[in-house]
Z-matrix of the N, CA and C atoms (Angstrom, degrees):
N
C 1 1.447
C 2 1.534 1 110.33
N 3 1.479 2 114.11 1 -39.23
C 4 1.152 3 114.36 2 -173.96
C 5 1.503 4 105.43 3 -83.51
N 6 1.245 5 131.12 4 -4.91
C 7 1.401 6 131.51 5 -170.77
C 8 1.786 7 99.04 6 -88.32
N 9 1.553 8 98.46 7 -34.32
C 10 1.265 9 102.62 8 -175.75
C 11 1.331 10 143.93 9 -89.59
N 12 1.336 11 95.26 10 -12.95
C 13 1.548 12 133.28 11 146.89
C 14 1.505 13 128.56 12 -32.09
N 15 1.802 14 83.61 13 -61.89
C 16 1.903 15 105.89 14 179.24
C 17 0.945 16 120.33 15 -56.99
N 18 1.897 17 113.98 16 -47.41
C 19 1.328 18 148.44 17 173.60
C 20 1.680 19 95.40 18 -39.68
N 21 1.213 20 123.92 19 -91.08
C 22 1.567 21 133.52 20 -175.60
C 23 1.234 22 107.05 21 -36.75
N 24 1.226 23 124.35 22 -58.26
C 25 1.683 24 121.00 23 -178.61
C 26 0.863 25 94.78 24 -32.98
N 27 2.013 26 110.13 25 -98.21
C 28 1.610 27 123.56 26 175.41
C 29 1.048 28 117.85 27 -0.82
N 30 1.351 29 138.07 28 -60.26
C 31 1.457 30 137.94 29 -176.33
C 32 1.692 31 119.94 30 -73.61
N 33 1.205 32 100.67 31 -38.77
C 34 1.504 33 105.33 32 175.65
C 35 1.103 34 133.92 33 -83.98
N 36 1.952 35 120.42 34 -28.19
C 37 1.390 36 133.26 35 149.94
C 38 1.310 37 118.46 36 -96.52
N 39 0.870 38 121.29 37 -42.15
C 40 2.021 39 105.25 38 178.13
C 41 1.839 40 66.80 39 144.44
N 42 1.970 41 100.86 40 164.75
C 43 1.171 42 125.56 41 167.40
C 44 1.792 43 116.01 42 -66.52
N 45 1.371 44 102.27 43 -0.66
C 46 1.823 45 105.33 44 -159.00
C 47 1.703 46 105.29 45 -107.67
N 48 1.444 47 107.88 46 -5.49
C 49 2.027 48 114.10 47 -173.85
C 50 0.943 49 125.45 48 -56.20
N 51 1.238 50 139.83 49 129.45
C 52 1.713 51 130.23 50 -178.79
C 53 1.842 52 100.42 51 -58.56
N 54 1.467 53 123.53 52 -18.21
C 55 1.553 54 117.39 53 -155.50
C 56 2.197 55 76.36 54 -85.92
N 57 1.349 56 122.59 55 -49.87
C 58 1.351 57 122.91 56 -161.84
C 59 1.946 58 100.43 57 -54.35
N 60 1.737 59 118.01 58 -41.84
C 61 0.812 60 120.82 59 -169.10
C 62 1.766 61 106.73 60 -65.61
N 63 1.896 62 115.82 61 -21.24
C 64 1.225 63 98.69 62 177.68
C 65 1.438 64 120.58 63 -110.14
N 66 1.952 65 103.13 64 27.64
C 67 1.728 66 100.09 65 161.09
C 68 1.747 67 85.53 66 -102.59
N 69 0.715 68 156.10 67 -14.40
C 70 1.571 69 150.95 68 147.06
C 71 0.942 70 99.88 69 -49.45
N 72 0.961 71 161.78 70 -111.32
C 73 1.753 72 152.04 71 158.66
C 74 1.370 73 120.35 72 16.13
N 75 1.195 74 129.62 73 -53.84
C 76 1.289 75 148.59 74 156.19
C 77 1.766 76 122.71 75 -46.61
N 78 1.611 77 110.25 76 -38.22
C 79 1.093 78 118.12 77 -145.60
C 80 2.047 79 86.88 78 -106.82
N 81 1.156 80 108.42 79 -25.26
C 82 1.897 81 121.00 80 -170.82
C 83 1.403 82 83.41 81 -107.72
N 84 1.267 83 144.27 82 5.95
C 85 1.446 84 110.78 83 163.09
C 86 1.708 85 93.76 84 -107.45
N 87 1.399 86 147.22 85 -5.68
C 88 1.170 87 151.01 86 135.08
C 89 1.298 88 120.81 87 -22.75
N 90 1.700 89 103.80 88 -60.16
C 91 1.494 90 97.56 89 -162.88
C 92 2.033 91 91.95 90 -89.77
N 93 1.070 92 107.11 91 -17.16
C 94 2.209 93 114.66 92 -176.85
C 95 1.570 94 82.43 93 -38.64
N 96 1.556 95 102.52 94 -70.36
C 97 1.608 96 123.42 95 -146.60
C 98 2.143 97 96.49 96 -58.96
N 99 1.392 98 106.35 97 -19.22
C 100 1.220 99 95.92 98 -164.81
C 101 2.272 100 95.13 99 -100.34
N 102 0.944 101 110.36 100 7.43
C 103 1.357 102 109.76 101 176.31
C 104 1.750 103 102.31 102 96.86
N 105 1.372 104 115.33 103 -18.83
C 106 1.817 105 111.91 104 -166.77
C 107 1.355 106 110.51 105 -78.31
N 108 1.321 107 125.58 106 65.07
C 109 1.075 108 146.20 107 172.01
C 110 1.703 109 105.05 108 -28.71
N 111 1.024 110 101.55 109 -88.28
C 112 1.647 111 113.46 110 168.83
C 113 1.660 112 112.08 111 -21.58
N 114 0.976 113 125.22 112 -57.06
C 115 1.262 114 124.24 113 -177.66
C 116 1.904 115 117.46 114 -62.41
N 117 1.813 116 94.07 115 -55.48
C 118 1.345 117 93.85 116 162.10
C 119 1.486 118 136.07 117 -45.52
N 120 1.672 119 105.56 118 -50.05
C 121 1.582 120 102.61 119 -176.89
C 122 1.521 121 124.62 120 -51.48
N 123 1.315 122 121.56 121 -57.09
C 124 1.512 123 121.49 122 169.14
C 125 2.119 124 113.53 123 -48.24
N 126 0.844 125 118.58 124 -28.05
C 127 1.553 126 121.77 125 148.74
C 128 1.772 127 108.05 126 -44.87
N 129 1.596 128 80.27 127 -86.09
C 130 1.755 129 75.41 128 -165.21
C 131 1.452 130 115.23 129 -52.22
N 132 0.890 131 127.83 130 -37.36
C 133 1.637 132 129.36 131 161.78
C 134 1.132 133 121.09 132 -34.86
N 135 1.492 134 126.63 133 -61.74
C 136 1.779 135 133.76 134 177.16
C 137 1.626 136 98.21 135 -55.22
N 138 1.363 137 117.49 136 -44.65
C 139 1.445 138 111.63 137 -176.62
C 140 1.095 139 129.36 138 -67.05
N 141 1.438 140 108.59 139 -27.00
C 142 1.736 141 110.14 140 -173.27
C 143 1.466 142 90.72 141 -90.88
N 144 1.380 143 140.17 142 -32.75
C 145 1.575 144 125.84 143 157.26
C 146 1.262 145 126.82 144 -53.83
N 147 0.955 146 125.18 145 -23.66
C 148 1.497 147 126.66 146 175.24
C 149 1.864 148 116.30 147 -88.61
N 150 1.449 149 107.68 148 -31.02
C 151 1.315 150 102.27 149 173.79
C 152 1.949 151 99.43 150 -82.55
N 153 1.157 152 126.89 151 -42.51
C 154 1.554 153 114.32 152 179.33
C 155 1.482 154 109.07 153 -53.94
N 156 1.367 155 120.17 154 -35.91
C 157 1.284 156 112.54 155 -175.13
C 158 1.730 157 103.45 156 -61.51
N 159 1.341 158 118.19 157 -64.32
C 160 1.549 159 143.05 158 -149.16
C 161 1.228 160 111.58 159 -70.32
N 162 1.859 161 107.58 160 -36.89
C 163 1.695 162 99.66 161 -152.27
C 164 2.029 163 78.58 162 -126.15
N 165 1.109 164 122.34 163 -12.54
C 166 1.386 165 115.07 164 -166.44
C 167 1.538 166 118.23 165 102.54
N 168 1.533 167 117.14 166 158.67
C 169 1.511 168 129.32 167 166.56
C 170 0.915 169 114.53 168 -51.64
N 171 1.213 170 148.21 169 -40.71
C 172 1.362 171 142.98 170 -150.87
C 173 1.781 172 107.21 171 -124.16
N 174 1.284 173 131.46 172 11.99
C 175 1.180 174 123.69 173 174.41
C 176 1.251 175 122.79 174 -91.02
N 177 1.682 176 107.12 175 144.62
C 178 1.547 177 109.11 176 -151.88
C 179 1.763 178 101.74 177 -61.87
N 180 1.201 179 110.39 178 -15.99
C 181 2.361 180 103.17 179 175.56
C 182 1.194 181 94.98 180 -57.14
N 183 1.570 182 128.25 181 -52.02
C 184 1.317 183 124.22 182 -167.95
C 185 1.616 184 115.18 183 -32.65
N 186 1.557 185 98.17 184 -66.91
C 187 1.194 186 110.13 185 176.94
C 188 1.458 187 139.56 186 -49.99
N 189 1.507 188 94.22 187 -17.63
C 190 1.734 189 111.92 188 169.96
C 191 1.590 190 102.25 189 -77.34
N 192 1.057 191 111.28 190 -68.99
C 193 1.244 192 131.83 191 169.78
C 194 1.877 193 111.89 192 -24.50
N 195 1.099 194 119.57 193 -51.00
C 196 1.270 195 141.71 194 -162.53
C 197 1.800 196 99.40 195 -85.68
N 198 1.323 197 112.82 196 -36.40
C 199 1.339 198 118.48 197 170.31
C 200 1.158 199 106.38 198 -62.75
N 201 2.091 200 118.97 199 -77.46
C 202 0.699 201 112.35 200 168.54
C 203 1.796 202 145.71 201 3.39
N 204 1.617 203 107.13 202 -60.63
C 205 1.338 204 106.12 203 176.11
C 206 1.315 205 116.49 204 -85.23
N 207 1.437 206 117.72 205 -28.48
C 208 1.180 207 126.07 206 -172.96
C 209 1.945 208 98.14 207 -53.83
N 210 1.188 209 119.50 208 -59.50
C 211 1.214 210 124.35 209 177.38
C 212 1.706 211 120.21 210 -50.75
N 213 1.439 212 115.86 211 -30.44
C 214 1.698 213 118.35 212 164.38
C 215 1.801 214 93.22 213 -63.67
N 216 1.187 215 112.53 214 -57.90
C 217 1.970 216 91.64 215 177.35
C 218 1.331 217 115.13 216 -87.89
N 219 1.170 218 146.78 217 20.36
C 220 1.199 219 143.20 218 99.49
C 221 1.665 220 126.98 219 -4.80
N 222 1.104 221 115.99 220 -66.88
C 223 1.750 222 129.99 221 -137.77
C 224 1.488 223 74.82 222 -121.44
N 225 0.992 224 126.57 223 -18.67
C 226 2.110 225 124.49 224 170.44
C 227 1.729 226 115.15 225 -67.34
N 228 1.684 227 111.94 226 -24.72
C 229 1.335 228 116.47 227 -114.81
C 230 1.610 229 156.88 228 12.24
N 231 1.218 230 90.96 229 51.13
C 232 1.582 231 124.29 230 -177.50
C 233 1.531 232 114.27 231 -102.59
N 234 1.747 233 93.36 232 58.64
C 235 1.425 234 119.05 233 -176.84
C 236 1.565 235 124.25 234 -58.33
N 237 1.280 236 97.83 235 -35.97
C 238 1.686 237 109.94 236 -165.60
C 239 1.784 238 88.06 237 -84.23
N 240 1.476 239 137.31 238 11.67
C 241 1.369 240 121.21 239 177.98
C 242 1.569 241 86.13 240 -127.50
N 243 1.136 242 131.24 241 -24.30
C 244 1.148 243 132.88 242 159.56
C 245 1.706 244 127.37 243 -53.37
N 246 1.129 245 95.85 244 -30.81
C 247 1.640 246 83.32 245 174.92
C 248 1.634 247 126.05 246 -81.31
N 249 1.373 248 97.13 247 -69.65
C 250 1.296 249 91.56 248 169.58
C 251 1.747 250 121.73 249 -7.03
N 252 1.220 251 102.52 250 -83.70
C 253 1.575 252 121.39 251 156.69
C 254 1.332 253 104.31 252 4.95
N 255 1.278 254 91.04 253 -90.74
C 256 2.136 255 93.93 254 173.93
C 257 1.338 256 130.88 255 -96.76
N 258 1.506 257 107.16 256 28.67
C 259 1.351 258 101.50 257 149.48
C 260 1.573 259 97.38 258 -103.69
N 261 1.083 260 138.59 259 -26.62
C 262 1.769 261 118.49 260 164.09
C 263 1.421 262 115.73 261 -58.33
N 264 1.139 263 123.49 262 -40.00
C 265 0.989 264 140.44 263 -165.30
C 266 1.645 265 111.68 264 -39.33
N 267 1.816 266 81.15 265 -67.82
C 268 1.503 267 118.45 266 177.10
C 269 2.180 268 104.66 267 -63.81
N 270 0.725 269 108.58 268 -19.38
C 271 1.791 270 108.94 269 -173.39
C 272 1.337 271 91.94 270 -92.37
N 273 1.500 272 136.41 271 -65.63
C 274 1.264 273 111.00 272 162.00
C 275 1.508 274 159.03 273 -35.38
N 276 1.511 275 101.85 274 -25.62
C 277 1.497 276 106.17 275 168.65
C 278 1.116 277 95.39 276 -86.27
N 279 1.661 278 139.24 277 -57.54
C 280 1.573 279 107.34 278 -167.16
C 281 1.085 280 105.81 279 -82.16
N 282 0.988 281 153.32 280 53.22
C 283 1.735 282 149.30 281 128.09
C 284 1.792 283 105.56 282 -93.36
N 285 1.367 284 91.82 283 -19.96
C 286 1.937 285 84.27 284 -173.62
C 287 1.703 286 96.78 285 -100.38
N 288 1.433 287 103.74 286 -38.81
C 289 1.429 288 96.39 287 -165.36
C 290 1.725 289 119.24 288 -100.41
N 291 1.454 290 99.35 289 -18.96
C 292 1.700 291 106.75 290 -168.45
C 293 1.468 292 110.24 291 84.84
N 294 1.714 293 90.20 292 138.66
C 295 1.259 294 106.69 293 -151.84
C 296 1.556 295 110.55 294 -54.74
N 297 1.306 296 105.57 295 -11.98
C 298 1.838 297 97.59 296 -177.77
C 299 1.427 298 116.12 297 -117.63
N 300 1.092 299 123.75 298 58.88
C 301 1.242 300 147.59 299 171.80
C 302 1.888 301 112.54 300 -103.97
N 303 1.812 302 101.33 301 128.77
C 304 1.281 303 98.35 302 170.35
C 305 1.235 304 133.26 303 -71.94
N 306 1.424 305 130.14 304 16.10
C 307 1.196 306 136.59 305 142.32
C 308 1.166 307 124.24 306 -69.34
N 309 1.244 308 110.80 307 -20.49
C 310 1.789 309 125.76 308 -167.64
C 311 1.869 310 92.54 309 -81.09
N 312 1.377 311 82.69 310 -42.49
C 313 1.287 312 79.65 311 -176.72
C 314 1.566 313 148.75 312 -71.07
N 315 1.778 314 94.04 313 -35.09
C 316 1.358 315 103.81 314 146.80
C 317 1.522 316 142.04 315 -39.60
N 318 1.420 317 97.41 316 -45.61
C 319 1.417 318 116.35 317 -168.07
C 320 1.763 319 104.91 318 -86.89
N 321 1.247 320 109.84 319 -28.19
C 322 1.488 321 111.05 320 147.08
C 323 1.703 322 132.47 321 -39.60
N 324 1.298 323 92.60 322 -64.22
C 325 1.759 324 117.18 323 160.53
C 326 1.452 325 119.88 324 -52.10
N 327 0.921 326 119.23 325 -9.42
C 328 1.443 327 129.48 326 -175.81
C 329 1.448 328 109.54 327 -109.96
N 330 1.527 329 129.97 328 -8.60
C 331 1.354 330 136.98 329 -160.35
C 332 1.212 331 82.93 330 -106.68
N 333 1.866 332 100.95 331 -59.48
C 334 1.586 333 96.92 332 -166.27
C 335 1.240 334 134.56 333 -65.08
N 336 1.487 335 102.24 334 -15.49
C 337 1.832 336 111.75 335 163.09
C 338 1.513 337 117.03 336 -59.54
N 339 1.554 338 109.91 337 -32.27
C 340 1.457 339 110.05 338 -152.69
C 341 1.496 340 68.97 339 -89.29
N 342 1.093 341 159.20 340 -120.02
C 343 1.222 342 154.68 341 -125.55
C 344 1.423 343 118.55 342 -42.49
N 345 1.411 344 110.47 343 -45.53
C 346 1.299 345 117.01 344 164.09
C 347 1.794 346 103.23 345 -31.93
N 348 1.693 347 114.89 346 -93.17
C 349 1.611 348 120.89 347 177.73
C 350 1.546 349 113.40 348 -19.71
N 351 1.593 350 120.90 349 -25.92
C 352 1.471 351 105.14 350 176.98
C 353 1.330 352 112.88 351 -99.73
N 354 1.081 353 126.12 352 -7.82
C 355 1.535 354 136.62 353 157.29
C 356 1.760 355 90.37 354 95.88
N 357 1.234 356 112.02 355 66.08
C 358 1.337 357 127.37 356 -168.11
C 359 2.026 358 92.87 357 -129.35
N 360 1.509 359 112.04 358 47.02
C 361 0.808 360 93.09 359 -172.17
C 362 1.948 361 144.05 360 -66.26
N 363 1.597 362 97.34 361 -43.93
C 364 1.581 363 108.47 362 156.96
C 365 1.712 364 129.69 363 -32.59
N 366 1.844 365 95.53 364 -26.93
C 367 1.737 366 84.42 365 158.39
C 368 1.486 367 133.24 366 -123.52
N 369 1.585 368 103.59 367 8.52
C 370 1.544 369 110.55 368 143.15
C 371 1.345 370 121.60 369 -89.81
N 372 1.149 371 146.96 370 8.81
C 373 1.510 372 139.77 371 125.83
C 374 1.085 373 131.66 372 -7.80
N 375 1.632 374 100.05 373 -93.45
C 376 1.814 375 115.25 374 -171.85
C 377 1.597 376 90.38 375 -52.45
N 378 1.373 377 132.26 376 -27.39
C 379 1.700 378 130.00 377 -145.93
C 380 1.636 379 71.96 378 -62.07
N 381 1.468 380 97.54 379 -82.48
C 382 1.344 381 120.34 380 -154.29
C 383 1.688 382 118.22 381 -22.95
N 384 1.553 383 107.76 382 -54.27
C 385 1.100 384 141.25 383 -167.34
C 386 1.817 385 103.34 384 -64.02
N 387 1.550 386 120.65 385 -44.51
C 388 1.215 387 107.56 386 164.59
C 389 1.591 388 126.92 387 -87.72
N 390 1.104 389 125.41 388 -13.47
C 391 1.278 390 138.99 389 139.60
C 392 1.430 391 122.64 390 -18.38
N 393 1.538 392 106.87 391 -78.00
C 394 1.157 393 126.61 392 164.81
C 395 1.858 394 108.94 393 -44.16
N 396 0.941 395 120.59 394 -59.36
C 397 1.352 396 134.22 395 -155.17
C 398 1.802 397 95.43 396 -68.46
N 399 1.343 398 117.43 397 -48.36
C 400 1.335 399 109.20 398 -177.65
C 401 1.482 400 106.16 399 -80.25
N 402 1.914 401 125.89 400 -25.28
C 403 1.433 402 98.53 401 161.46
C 404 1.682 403 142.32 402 -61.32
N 405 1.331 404 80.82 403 -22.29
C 406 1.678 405 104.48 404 173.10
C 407 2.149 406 111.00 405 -66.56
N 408 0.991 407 105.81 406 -32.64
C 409 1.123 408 136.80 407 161.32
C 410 1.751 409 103.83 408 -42.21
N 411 1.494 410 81.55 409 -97.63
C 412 2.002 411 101.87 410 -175.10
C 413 1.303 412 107.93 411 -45.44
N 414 1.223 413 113.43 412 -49.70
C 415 1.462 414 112.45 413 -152.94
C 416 1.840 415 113.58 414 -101.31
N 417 1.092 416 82.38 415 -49.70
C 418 1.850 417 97.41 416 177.62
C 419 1.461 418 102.73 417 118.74
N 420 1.388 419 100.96 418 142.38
C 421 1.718 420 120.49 419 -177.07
C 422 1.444 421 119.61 420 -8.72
N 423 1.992 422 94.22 421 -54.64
C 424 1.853 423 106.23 422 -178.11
C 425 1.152 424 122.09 423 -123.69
N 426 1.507 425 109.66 424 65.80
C 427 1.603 426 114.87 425 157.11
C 428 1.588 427 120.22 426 -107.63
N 429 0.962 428 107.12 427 145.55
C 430 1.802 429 113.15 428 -173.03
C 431 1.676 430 95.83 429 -55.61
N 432 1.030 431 153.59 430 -35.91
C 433 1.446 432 118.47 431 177.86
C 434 1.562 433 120.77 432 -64.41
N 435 2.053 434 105.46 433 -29.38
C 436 1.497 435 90.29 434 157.71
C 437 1.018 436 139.53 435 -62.62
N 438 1.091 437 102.56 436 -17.34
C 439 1.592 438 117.67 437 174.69
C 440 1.351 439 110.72 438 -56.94
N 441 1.038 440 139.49 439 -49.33
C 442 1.685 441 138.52 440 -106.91
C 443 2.187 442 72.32 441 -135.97
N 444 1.744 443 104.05 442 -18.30
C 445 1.737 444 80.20 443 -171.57
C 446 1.681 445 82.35 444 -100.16
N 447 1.434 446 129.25 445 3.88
C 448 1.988 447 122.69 446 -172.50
C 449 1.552 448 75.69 447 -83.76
N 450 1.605 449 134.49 448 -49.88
C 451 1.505 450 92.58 449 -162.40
C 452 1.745 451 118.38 450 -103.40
N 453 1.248 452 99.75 451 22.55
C 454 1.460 453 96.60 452 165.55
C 455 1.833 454 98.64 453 -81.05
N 456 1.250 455 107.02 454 -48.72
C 457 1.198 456 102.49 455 175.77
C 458 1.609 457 136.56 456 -50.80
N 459 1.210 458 118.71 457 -32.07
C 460 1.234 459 146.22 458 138.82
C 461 1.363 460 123.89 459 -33.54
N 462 1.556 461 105.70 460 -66.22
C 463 1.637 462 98.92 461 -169.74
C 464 1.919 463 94.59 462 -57.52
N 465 1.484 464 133.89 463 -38.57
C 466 1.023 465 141.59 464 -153.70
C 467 1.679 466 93.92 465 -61.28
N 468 1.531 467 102.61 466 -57.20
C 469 1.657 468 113.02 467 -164.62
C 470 2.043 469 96.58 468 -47.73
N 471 1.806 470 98.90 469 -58.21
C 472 1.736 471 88.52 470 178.61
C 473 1.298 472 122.85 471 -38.12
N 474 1.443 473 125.26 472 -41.90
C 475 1.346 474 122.48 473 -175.09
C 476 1.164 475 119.34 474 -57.73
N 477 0.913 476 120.09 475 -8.35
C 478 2.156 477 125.15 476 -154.50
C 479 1.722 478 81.67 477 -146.85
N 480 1.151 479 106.41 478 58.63
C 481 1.545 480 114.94 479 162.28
C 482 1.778 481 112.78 480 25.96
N 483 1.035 482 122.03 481 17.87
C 484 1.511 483 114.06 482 177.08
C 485 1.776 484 109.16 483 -98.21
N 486 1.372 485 100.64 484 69.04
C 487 1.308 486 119.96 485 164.25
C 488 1.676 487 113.68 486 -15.68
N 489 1.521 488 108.32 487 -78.56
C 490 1.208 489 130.28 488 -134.28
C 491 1.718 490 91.15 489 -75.76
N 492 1.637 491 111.55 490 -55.35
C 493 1.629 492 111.15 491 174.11
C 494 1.210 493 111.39 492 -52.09
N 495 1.137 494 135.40 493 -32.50
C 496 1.526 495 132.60 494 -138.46
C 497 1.694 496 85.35 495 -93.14
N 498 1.215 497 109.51 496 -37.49
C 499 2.096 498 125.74 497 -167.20
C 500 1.624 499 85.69 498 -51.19
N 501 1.492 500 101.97 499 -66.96
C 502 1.268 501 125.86 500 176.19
C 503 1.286 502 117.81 501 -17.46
N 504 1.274 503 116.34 502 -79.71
C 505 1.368 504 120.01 503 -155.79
C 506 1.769 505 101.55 504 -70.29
N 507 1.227 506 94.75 505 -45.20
C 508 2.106 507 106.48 506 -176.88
C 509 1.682 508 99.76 507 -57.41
N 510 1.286 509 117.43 508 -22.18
C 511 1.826 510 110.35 509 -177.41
C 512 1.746 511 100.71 510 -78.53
N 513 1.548 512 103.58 511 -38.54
C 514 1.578 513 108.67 512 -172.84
C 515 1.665 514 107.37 513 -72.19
N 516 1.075 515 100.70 514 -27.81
C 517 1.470 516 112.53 515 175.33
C 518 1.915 517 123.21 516 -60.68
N 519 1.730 518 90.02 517 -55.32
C 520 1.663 519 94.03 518 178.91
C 521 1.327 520 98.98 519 -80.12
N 522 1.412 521 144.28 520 -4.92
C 523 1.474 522 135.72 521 170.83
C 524 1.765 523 106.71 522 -51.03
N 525 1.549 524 89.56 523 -66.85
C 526 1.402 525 115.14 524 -179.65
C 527 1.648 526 104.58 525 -43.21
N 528 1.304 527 118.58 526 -35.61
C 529 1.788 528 109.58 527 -175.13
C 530 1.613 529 105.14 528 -75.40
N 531 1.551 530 94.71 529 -38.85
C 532 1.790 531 96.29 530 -161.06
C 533 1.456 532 111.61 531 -47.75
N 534 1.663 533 88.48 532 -37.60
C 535 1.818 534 120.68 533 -157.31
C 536 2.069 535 97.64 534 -65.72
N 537 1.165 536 110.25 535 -31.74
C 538 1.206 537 128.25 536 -153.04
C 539 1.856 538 94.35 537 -102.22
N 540 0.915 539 140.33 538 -49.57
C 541 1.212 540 146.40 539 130.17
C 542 1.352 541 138.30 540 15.74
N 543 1.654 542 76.46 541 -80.73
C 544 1.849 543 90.05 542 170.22
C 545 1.201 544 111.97 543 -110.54
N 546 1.251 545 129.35 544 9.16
C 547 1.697 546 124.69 545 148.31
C 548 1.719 547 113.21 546 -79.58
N 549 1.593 548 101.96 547 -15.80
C 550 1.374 549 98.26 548 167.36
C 551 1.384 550 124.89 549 -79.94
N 552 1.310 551 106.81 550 -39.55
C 553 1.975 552 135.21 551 178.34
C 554 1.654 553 105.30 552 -58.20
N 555 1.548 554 83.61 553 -58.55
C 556 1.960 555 86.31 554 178.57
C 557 1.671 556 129.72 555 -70.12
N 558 1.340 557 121.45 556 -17.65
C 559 1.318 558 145.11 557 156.48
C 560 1.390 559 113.10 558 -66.67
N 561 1.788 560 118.45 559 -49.95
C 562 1.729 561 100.30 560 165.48
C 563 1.448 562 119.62 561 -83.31
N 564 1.522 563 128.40 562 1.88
C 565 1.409 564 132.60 563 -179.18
C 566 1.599 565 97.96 564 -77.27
N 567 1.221 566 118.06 565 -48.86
C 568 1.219 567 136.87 566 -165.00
C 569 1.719 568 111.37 567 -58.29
N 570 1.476 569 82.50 568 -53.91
C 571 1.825 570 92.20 569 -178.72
C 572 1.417 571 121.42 570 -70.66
N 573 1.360 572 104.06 571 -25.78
C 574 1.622 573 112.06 572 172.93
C 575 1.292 574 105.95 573 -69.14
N 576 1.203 575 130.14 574 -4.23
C 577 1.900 576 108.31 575 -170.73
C 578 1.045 577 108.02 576 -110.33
């Protein structure tokens, strides 16, 4: 479907469209999710050329786009081609979006992982920590994406021997799931009757 997708674009806008660059987008996050690395990268590549050409350097697709690959060398450990990646990535949304935006924040989370995996911990920290702080922000104290950024933050704190925070944050964390859970359970119990 997604092959066939590309196909129609291609034919209907020219090989150069930001819409062709996002069944290329579509079509390399298929094979990401399926491990075929190789196949994906030349995807994400044609795409992030076609949106710099089309939409400009600095537009926030870029930055999807720019994640995007960064994460095929990610999951490679082909870190040192990985960053870059999302540190543009990340400079583009807060120049497009402001610094406290949950995109900002994601793409934060994504730095601090990659540094995190090299045991670079002192500069996935602060990442984590403002990340967190603007989801807490967007979303409010107890929603499952804070959640999901208390125990990235967490697993980090275990590594660097800080036991007691790290307990911490992962207890505030599974609160937030339980809480999320059974407001989900009790909302479809409810609706069924």
């Amino acid at each position: 479907m997604h092959q066939r997708s590309l196909k129609i674009r291609e034919k209907s806008f020219g090989p150069e469209h930001p819409d062709v660059a996002t069944s290329l987008n579509n079509l390399a996050l298929l094979y990401f999710n399926q491990g075929l690395y190789a196949k994906a990268e030349p995807l994400y590549q044609r795409s992030l050329k076609i949106l710099e050409k089309s939409l400009g350097p600095e537009h926030p697709r870029l930055a999807a786009s720019l994640n995007n690959l960064g994460g095929i060398y990610y999951a490679q450990g082909l870190y040192a081609k990985a960053e870059p990646l999302y540190q543009h990535s990340l400079k583009i949304l807060e120049k497009s979006h402001g610094p406290e935006h949950p995109n900002v924040a994601a793409s934060l989370n994504n730095l601090a992982g990659l540094y995190n995996a090299q045991g670079l911990y002192a500069k996935a920290e602060p990442l984590y920590q403002r990340s967190l702080k603007i989801l807490e922000k967007s979303f409010g104290p107890e929603h499952p994406i804070v959640a999901r950024s208390l125990e990235s933050y967490a697993k980090l704190l275990g590594k660097t021997g800080r036991t007691k925070e790290a307990s911490q944050l992962a207890a505030r964390a599974q609160v937030i799931i339980e809480k999320y859970k059974q407001a989900n359970v009790g909302g479809k119990a409810r609706n069924s009757q």
